[in-house]
DSSP file (Angstrom, degrees, kcal/mol; ACC not computed):
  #  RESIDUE AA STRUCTURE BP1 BP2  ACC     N-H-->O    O-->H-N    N-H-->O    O-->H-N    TCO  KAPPA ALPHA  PHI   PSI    X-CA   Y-CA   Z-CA
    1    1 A X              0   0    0      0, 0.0     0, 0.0     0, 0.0     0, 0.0   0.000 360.0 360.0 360.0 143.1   11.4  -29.6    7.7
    2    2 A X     >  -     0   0    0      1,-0.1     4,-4.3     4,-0.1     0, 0.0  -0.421 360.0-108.0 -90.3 173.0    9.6  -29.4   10.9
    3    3 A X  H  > S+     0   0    0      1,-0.2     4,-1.5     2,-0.2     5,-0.1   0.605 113.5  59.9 -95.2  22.9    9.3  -25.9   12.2
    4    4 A X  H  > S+     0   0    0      2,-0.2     4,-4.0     3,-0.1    -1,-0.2   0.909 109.8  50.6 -69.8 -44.3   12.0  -26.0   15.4
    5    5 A X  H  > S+     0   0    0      2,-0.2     4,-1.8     1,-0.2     5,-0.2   0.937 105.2  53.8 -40.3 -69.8   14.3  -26.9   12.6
    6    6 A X  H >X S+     0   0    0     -4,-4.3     4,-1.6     1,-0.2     3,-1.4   0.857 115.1  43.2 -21.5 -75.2   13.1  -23.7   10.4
    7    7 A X  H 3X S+     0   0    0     -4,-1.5     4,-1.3     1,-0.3    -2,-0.2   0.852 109.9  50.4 -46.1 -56.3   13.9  -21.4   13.5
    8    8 A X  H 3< S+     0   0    0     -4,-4.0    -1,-0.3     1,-0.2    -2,-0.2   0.747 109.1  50.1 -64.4 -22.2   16.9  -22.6   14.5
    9    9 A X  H X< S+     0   0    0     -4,-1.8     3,-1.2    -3,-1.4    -1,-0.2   0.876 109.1  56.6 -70.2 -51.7   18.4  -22.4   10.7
   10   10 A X  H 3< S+     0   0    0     -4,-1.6    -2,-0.2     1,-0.3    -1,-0.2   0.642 102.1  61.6 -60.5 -10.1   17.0  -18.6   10.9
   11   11 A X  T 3< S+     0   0    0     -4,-1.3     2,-0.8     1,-0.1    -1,-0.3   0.049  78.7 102.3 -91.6  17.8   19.4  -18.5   14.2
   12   12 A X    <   -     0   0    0     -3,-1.2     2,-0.4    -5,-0.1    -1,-0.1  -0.878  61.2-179.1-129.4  91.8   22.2  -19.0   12.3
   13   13 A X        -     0   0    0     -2,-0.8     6,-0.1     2,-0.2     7,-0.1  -0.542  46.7-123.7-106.1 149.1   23.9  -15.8   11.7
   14   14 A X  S    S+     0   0    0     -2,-0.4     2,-0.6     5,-0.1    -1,-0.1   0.829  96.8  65.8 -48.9 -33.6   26.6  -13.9   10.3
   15   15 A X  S  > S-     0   0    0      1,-0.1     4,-2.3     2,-0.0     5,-0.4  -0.880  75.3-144.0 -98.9 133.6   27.8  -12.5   13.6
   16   16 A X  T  4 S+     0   0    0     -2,-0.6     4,-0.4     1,-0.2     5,-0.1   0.592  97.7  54.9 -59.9 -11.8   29.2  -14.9   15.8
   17   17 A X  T  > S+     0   0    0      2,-0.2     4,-2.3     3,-0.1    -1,-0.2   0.927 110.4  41.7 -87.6 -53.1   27.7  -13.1   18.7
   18   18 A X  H  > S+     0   0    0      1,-0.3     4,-1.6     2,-0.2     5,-0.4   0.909 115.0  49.8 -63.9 -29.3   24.3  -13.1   17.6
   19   19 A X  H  X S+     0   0    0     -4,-2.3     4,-1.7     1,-0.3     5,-0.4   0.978 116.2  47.4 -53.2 -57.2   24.5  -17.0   16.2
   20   20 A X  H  >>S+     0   0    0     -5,-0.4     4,-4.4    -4,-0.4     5,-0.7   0.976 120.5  36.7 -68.6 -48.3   26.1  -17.7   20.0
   21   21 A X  H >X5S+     0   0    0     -4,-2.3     4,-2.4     1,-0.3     3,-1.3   0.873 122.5  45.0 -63.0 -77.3   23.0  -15.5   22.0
   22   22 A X  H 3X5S+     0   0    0     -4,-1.6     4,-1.1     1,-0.3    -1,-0.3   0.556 112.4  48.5 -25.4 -36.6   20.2  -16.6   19.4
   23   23 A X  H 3X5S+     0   0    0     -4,-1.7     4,-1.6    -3,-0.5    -1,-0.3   0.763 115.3  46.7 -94.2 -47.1   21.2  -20.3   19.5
   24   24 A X  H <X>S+     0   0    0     -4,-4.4     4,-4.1    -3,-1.3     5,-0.7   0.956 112.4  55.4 -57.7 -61.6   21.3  -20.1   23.6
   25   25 A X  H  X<S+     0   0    0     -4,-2.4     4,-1.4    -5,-0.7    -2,-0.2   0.808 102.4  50.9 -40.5 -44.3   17.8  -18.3   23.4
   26   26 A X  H  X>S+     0   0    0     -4,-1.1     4,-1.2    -5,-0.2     5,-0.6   0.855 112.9  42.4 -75.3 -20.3   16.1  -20.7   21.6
   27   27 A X  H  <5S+     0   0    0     -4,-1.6     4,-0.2     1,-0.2    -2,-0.2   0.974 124.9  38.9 -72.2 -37.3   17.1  -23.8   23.8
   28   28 A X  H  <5S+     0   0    0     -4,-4.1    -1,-0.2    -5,-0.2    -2,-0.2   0.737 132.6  17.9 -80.2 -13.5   16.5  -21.8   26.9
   29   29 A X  H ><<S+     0   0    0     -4,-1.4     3,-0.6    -5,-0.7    -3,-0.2   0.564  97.0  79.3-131.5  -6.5   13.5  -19.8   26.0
   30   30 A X  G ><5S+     0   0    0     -4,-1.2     3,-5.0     1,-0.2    -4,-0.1   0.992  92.3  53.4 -71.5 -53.9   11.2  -21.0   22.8
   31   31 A X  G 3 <S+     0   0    0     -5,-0.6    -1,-0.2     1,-0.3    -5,-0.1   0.572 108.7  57.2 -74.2  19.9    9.2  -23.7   24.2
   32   32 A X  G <  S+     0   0    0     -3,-0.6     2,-0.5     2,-0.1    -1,-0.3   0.321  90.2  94.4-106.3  12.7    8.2  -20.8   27.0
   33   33 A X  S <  S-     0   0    0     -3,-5.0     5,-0.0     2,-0.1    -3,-0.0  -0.753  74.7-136.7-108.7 149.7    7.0  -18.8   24.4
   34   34 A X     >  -     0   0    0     -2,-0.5     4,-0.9     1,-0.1    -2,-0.1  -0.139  40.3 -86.9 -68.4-167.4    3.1  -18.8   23.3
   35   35 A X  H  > S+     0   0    0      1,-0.2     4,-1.2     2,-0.2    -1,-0.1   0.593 124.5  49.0 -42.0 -33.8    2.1  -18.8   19.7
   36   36 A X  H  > S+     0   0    0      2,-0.2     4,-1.7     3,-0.1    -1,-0.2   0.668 101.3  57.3-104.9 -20.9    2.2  -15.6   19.2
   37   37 A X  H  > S+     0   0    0      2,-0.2     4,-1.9     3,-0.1    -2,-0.2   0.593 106.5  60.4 -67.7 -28.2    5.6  -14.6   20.6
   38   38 A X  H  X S+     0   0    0     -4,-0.9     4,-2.3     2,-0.2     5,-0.4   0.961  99.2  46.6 -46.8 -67.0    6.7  -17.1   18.2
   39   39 A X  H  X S+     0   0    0     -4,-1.2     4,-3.0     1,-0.3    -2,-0.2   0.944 114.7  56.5 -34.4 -68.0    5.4  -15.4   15.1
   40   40 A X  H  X S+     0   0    0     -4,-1.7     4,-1.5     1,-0.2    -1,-0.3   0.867 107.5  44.7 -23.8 -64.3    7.2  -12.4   16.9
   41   41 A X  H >< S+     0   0    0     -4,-1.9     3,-0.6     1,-0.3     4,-0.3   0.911 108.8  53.8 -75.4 -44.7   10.5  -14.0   17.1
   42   42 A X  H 3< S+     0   0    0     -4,-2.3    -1,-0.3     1,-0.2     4,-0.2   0.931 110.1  49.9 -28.0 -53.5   10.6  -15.4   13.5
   43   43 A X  H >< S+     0   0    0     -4,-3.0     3,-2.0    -5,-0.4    -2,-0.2   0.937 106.5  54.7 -70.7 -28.3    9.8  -11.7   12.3
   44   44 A X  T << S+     0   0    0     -4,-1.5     2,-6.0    -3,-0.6    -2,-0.1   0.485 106.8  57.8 -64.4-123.1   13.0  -10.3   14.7
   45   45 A X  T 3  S+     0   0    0     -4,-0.3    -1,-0.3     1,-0.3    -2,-0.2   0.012  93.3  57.0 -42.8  12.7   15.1  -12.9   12.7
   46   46 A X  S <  S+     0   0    0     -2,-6.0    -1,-0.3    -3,-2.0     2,-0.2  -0.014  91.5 108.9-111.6  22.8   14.4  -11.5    9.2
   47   47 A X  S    S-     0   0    0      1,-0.1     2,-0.1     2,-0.0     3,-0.0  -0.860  85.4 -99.2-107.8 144.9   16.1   -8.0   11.0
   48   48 A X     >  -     0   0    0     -2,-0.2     4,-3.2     4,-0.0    -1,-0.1  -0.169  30.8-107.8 -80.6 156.2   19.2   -7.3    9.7
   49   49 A X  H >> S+     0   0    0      1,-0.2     3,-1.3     2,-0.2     4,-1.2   0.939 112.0  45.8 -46.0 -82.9   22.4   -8.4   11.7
   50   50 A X  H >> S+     0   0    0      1,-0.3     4,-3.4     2,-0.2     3,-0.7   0.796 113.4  46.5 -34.2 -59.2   23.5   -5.0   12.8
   51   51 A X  H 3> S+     0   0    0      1,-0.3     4,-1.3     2,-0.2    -1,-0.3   0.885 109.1  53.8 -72.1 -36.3   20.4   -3.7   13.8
   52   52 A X  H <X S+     0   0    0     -4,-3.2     4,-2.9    -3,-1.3    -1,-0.3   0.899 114.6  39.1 -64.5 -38.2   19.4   -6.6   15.8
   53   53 A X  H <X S+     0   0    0     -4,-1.2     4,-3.6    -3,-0.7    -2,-0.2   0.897 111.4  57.1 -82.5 -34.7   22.6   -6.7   18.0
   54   54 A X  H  <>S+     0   0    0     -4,-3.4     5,-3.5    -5,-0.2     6,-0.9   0.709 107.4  47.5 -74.1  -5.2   22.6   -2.8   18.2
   55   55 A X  H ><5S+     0   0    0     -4,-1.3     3,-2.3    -5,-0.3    -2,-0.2   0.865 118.4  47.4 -63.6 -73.1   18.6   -3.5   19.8
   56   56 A X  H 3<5S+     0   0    0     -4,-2.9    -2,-0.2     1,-0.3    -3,-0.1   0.878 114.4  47.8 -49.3 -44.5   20.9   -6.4   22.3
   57   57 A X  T 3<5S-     0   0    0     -4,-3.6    -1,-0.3    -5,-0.1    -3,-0.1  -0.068 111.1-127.4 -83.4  33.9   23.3   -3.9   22.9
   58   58 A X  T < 5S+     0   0    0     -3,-2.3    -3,-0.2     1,-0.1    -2,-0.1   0.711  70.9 125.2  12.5  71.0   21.0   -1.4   23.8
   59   59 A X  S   <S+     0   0    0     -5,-3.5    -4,-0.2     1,-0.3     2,-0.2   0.456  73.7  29.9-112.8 -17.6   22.6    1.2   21.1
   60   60 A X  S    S-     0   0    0     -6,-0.9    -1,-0.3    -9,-0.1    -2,-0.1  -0.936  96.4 -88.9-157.5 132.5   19.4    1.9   19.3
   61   61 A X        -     0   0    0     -2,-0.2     2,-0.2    -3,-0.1    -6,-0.0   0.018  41.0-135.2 -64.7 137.4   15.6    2.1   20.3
   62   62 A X        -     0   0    0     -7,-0.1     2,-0.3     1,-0.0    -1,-0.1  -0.705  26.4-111.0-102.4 157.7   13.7   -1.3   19.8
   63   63 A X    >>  -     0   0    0     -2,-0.2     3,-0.7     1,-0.1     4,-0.6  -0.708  25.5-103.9-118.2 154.5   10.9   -1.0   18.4
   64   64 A X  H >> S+     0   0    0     -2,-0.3     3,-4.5     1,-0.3     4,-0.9   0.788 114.4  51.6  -0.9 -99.8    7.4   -1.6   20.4
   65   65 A X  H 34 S+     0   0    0      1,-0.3     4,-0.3     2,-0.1    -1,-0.3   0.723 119.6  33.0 -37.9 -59.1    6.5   -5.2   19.0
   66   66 A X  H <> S+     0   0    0     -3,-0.7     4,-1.6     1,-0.2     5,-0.4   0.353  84.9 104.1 -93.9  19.8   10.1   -6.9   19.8
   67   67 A X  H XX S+     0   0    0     -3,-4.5     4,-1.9    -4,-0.6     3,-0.9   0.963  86.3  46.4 -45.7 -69.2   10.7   -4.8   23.1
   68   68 A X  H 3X S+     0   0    0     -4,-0.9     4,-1.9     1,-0.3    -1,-0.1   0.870 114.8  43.6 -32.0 -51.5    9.6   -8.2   25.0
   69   69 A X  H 3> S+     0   0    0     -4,-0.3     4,-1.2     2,-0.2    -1,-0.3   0.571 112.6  52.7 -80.5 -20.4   11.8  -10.6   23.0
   70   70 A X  H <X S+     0   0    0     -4,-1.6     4,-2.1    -3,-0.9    -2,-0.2   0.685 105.4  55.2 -83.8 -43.4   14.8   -8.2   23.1
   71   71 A X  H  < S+     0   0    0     -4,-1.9     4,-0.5    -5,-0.4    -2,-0.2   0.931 110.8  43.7 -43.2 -64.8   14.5   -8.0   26.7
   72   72 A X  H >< S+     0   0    0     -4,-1.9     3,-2.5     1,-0.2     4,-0.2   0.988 108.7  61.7 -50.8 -68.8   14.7  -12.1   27.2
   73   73 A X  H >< S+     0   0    0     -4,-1.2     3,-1.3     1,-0.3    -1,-0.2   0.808  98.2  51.7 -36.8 -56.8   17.3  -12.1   24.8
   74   74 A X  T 3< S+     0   0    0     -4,-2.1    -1,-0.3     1,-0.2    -2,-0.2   0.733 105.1  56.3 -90.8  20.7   19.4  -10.1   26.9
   75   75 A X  T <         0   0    0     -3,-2.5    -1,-0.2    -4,-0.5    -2,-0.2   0.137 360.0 360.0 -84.3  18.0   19.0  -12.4   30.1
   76   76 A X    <         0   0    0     -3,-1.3    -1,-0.2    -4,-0.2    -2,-0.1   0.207 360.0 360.0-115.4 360.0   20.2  -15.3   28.3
């Protein structure tokens, strides 16, 4: 499985909001991202549903390392 494939399976979520935001984000935003913002965004998608939307929904403090990616996300 090539690895766009990977990602995009890992964007495939329980909440229907995050599926919808994730799913936008990567067509609009991956191939801008370097190598290493990748890596980044794979590790956000092994964070649990809740906590990740309560980060989108700015309900709870994001932590350092996906501040960047949390940001994009909500401009999508």
């Amino acid at each position: 499985m090539a690895e766009i494939d990977r990602i995009r399976w890992q964007c495939r979520r329980g909440m229907l909001e995050l599926d919808l935001l994730l799913n936008r984000f990567l067509e609009q935003e991956l191939t801008g991202l370097d190598p290493g913002q990748v890596k980044v965004f794979k590790e956000l998608l092994n964070e649990p549903d809740p906590m990740l939307l309560a980060w989108v929904m700015e309900q709870e403090e994001v932590p350092g390392r996906y501040d960047f990616l949390i940001r994009r996300l909500r401009q999508v």
